[in-house]
DRENMARGU-561812 format. One record per atom (N, C-alpha, C): residue in three letters; atom name; y, x, z. Coordinates in steps of 0.001 Angstrom, whole numbers, plus 500000, padded with zeros to 6 digits. Atoms other than C-alpha are relative to their C-alpha. Example, Ala and Ser with C-alpha at 12.3 -4.5 7.8 and 13.67 -1.06 7.14 Angstrom:
BEGIN
   tigu   marfi        y        x        z
    ALA       N   498810   500890   500000
    ALA      CA   495500   512300   507800
    ALA       C   501200   500900   500000
    SER       N   498810   499180   499940
    SER      CA   498940   513670   507140
    SER       C   501090   499230   500730
// end
This chain:
BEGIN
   tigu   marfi        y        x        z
    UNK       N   498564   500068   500202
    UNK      CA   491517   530492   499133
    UNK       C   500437   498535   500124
    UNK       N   499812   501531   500028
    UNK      CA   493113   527177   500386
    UNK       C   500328   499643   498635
    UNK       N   499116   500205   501259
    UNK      CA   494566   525084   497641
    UNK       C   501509   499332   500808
    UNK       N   498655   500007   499537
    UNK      CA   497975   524321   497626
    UNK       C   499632   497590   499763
    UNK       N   499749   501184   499943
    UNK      CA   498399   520055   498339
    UNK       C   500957   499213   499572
    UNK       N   498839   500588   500503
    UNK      CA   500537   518061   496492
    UNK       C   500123   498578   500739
    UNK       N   499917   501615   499560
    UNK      CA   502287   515271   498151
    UNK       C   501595   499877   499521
    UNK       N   499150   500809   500540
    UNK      CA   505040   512836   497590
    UNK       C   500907   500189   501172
    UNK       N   499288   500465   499148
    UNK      CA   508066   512839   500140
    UNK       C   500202   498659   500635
    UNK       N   499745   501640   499456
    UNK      CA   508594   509348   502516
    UNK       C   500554   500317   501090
    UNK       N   499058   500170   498817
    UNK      CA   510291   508316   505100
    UNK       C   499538   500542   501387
    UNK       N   500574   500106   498788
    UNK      CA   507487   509269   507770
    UNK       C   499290   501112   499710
    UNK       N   500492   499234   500591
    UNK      CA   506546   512531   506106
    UNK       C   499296   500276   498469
    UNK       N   500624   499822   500809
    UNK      CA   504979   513933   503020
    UNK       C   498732   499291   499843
    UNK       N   500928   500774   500404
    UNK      CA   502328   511376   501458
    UNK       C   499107   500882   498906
    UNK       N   500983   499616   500936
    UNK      CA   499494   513237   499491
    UNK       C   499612   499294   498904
    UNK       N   500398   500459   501302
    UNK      CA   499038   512214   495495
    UNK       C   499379   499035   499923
    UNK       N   501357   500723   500098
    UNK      CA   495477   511567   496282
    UNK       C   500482   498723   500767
    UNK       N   499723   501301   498854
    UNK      CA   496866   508653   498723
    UNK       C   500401   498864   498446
    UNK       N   499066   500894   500619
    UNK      CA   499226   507064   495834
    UNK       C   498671   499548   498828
    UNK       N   500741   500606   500984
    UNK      CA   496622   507084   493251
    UNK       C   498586   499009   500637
    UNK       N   500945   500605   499456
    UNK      CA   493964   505613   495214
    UNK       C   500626   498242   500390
    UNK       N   498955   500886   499612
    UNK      CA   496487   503132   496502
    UNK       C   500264   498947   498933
    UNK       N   499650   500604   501284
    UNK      CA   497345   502025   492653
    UNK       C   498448   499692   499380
    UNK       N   501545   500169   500554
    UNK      CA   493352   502154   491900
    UNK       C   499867   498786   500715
    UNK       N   500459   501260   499047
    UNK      CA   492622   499482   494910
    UNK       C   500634   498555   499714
    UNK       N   499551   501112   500445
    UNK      CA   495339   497512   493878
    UNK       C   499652   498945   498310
    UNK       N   500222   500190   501033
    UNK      CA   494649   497339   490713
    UNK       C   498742   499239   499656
    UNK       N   500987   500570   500337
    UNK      CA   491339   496468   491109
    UNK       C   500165   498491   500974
    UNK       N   499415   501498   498949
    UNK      CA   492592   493498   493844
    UNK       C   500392   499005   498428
    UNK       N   499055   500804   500684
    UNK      CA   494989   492451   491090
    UNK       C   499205   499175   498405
    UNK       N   500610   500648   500862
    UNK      CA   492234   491922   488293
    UNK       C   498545   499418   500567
    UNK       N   501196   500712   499780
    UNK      CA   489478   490389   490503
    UNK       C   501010   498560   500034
    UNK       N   499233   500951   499818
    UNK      CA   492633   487824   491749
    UNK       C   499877   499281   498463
    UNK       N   499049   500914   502067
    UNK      CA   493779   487059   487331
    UNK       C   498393   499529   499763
    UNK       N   501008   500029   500008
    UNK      CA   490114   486641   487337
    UNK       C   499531   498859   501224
    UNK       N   500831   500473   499331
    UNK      CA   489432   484451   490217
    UNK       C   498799   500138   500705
    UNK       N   500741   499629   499627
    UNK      CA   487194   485882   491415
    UNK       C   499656   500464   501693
    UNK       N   499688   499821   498803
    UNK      CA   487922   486290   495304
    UNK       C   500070   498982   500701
    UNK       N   500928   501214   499079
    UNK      CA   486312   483560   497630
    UNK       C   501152   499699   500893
    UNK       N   498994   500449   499346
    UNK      CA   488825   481644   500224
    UNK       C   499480   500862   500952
    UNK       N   499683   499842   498744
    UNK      CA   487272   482963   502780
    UNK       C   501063   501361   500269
    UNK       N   499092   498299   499911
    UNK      CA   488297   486560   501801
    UNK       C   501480   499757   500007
    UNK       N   499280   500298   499820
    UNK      CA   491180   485003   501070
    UNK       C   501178   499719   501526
    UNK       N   499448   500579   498503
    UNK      CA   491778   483046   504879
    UNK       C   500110   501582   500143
    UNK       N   500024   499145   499239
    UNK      CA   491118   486516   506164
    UNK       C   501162   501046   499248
    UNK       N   499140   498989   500760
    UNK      CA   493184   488722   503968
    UNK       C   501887   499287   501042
    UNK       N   499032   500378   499686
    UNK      CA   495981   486015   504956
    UNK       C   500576   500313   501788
    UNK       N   500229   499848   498942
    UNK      CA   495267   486008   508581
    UNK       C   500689   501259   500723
    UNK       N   499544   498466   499492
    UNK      CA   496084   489744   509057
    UNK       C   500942   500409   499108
    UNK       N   499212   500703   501085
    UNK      CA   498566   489407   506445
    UNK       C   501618   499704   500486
    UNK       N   499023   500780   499746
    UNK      CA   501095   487117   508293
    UNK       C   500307   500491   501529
    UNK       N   499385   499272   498826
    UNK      CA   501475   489009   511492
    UNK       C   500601   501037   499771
    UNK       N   499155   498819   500512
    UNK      CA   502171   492313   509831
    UNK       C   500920   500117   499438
    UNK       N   498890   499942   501072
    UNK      CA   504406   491386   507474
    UNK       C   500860   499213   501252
    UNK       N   498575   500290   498901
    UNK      CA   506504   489288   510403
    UNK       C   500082   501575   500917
    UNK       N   500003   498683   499277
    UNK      CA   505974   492698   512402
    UNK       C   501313   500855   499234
    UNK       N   499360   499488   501343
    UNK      CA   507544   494500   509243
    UNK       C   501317   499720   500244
    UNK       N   498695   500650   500037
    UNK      CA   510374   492081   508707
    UNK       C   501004   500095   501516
    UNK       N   499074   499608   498674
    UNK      CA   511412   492899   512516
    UNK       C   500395   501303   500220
    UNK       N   499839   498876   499839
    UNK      CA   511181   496017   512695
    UNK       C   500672   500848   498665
    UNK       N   499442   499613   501540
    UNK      CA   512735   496381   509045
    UNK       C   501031   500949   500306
    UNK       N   498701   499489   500245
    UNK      CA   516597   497240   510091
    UNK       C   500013   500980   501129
    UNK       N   500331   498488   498765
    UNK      CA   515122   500033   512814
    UNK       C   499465   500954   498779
    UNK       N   500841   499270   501383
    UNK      CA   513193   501448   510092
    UNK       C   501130   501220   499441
    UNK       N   498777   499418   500606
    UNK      CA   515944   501681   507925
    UNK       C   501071   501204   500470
    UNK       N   499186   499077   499392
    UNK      CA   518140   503944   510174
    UNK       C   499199   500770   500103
    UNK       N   500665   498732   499602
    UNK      CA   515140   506402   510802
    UNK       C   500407   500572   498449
    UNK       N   499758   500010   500903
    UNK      CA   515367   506702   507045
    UNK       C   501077   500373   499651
    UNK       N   498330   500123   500425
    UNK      CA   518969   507069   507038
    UNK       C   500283   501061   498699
    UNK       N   499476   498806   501303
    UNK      CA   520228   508920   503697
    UNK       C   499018   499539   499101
    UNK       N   500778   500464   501193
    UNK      CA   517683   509176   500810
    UNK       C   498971   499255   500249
    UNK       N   500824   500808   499585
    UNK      CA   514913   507131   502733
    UNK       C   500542   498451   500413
    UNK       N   499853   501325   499545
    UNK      CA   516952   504014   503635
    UNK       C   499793   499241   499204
    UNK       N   500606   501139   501151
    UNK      CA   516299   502322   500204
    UNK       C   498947   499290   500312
    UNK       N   501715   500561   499678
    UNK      CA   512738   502042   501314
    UNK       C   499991   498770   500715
    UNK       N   499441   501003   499227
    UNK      CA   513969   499488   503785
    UNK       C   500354   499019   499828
    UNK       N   498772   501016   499846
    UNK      CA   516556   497850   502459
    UNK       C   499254   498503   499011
    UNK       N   500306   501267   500327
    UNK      CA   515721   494178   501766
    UNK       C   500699   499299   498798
    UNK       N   499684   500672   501079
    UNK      CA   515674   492680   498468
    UNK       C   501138   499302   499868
    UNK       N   499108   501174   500183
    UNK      CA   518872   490935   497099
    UNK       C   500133   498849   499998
    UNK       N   500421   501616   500243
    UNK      CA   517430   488129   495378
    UNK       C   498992   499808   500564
    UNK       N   500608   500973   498844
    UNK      CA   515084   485643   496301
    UNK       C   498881   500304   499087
    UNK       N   501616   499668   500906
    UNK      CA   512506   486916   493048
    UNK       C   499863   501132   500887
    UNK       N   500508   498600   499582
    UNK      CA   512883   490307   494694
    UNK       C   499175   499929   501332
    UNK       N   500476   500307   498335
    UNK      CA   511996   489269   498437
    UNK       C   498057   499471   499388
    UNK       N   501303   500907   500036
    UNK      CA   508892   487039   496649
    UNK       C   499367   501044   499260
    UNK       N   501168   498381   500569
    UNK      CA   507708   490364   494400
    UNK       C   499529   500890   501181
    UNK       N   500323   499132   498545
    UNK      CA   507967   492164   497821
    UNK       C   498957   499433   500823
    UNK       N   500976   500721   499095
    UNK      CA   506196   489751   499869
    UNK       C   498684   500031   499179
    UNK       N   500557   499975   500400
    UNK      CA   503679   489303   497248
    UNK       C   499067   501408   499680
    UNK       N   500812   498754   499588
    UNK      CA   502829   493171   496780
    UNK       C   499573   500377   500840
    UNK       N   500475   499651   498408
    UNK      CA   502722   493425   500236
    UNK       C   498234   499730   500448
    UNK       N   502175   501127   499698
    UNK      CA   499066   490357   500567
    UNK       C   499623   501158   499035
    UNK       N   500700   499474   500365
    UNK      CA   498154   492185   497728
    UNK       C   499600   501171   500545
    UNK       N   500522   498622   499242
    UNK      CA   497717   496012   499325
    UNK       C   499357   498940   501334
    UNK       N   500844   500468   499004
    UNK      CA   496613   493931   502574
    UNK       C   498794   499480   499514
    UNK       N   501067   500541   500937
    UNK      CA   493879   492125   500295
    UNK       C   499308   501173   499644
    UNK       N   500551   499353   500383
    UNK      CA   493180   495015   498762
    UNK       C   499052   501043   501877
    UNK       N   500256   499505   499247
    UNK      CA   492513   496701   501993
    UNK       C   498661   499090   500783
    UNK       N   500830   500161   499581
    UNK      CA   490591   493968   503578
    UNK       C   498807   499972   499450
    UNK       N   501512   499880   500855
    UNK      CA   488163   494208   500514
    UNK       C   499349   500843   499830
    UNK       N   501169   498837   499809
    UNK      CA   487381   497361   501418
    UNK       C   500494   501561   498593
    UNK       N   499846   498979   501370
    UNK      CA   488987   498757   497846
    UNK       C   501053   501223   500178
    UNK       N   499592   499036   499710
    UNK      CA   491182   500886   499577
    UNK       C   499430   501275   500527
    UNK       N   500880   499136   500321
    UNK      CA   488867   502962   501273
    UNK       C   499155   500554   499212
    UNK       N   500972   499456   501316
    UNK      CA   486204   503007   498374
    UNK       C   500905   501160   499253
    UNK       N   499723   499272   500968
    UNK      CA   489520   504373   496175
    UNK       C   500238   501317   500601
    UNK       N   499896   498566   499472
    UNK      CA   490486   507223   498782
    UNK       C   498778   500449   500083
    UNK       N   500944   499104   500003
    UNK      CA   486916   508196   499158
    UNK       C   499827   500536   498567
    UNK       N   500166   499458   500946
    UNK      CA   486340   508716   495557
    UNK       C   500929   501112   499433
    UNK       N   498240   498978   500176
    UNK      CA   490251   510772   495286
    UNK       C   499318   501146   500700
    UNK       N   499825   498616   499488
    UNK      CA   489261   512865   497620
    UNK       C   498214   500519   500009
    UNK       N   500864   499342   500714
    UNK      CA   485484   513446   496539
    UNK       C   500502   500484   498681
    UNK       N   499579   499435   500787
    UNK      CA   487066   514029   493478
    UNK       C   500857   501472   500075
    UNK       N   499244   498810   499653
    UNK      CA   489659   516691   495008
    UNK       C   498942   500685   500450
    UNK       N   501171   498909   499172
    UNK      CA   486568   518248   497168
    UNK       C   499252   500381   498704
    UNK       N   500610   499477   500924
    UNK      CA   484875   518531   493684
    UNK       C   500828   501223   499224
    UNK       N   499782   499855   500594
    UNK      CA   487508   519815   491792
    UNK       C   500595   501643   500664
    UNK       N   499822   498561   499076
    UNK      CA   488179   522588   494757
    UNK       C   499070   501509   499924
    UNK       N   501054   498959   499972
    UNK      CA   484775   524561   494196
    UNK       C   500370   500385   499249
// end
């Protein structure tokens, strides 16, 4: 009997649970190796590296975005007021890229969804 999939609505389709929590696991663990020091320059250079193209990518392609979005998805888009909000934005942003180049994003979706494949039998 399948199971039924829970996901989240977005701008580019339905996002699966298991995505968000894995997502908040990786970061999370990014965000206390960083308060910790614990994360070497180089990982660093490289995190930045791939980092600073995407996010200018992003920022161009922002106010196209936004119109696919149009109605309850254009928030997603819309660019910070202030100048803390733009620097919380930019800043969450390295972090999920960080987290990703350390690998803690995949580790957290594999374990989500061994966990879902367990919790299916």
């Amino acid at each position: 009997m399948p199971r039924i999939e829970r996901a989240l609505p977005g701008p580019f389709g339905p996002v699966p649970v298991q995505h968000h929590i894995a997502m908040w696991k990786a970061r999370q663990q990014t965000i206390s190796l960083l308060r910790h020091e614990e994360i070497g320059e180089l990982e660093l250079d490289r995190a930045r590296a791939a980092f600073r193209p995407m996010w200018a990518d992003y920022q161009a392609r922002r106010p196209g975005l936004a119109t696919i979005g149009a109605g309850e998805f254009a928030a997603y888009f819309a660019e910070p007021d202030t100048m803390e909000g733009r620097a919380i934005e930019t800043v969450d942003a390295f972090v999920s890229t960080l987290a990703g180049e350390l690998g803690h994003i995949e580790a957290a979706s594999h374990a989500a969804e061994t966990a879902r494949l367990g919790l299916a039998r």
